[in-house]
C-alpha positions in Angstrom: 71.1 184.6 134.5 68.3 186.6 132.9 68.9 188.8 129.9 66.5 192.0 129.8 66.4 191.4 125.6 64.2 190.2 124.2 63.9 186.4 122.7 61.5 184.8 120.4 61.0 181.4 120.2 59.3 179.2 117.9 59.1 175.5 116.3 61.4 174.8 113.3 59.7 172.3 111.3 63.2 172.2 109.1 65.4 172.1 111.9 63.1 169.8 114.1 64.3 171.8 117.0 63.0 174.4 118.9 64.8 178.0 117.6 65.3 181.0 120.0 66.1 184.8 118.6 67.4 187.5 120.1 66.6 189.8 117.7 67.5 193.1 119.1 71.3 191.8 119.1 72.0 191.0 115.3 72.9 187.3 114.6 71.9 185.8 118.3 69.8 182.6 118.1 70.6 179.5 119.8 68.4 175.9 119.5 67.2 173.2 122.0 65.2 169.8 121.7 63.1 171.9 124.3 61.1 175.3 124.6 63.1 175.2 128.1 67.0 174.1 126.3 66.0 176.4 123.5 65.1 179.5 126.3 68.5 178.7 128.0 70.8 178.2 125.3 69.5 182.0 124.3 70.6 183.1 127.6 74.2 181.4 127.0 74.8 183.0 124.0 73.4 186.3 124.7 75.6 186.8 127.1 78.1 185.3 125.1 77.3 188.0 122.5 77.9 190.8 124.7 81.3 189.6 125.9 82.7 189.3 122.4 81.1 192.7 121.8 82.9 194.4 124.7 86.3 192.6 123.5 86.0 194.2 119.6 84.8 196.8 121.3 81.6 197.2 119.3 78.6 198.7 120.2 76.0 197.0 122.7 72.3 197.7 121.6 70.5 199.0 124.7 67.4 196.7 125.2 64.2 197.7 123.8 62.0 195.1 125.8 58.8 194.3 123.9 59.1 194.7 120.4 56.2 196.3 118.5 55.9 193.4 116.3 57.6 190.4 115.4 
């Protein structure tokens, strides 16, 4: 599956894990011993994100693609 939001990753000194965010969808970051793991764990709880969205029936951010900045 590939999500059309966007997803930062970067190196966690703290955690000692790799951390992905998906920051257009507020709370959405996922981890992984790996760039890779830490890319598709994002994925999982993207979509993850959306479904409990759609069940509280909340509203789903439209995605922005590239961000201006980060």
């Amino acid at each position: 599956m590939m999500s059309k939001y966007e997803i930062i990753i970067y190196w966690s000194d703290v955690d000692e894990s790799f951390i992905a965010e998906g920051p257009e969808l507020p709370g959405c970051a996922a981890d992984g011993a790996s760039y890779q793991e830490a890319l598709a764990n994002a994925e999982v709880v993207i979509a993850e994100w959306i479904e409990t969205a759609k069940e509280l029936n909340r509203p789903i951010p439209q995605p922005k693609g590239r961000l201006q900045f980060a």
